[in-house]
C-alpha positions as CSV (number, residue, x, y, z in Angstrom):
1,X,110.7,163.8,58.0
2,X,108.5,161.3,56.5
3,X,107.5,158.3,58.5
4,X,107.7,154.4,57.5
5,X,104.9,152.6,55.8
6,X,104.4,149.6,55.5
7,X,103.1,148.1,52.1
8,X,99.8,146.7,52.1
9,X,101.7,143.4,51.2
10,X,103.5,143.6,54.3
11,X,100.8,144.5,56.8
12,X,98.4,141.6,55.3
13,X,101.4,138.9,55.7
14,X,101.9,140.3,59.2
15,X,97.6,140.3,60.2
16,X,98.1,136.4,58.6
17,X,100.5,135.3,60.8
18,X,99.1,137.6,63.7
19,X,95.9,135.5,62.9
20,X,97.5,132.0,62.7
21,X,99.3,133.0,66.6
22,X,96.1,133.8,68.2
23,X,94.6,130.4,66.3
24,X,97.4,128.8,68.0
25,X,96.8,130.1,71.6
26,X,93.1,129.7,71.5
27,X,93.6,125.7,70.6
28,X,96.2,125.3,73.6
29,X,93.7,127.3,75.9
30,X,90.5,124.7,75.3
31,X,93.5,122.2,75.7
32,X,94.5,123.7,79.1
33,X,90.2,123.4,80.4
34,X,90.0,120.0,79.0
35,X,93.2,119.2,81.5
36,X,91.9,121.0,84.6
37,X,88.6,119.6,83.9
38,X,90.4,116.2,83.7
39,X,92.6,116.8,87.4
40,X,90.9,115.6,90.7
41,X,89.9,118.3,93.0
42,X,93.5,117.6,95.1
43,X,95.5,118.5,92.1
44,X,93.0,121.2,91.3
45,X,93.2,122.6,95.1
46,X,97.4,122.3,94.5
47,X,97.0,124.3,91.4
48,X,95.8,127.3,93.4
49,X,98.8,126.9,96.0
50,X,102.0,128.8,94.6
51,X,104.0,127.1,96.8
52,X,107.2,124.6,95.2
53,X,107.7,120.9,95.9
54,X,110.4,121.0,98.0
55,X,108.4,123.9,100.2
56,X,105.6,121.5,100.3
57,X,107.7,119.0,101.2
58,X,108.8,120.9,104.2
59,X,105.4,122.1,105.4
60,X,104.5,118.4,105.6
61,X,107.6,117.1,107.0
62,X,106.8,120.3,109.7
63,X,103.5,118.9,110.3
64,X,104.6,115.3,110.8
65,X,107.2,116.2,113.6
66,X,104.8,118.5,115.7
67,X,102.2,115.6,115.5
68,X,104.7,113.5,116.9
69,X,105.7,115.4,119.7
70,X,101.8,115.7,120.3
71,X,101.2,112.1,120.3
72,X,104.5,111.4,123.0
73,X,103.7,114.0,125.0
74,X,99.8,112.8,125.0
75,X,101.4,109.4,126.1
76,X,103.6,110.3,129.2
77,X,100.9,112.4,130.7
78,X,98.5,109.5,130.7
């Protein structure tokens, strides 16, 4: 059984375009520093977090409410 090959036609067209792809993705990574060089350190400190909006959201609204009942409770034993 004889294998496949390729032309040399063939595998130059496929290096050229494997060329132009890895052009491509090492222009959107120096885009990707310049924008996390660009976010405040809030955003930057969120970036780390894999945690969704609406868990966020949660977490906070959480936080809030046991505040709260620290607050009252600081207030009637006064």
């Amino acid at each position: 059984m004889e294998e496949e090959r390729k032309h040399p036609e063939q595998e130059s067209g496929i290096l050229s375009e494997l060329e132009l792809e890895n052009q491509k993705l090492r222009e959107e990574n120096e885009r990707l520093k310049e924008y996390r060089a660009n976010l405040s350190p809030k955003e930057r400190l969120y970036d780390h977090i894999s945690l969704t909006v609406k868990q966020m959201d949660i977490i906070i609204g959480c936080l809030l409410a046991v505040l709260a009942v620290v607050l009252v409770l600081a207030m009637v034993n006064r």
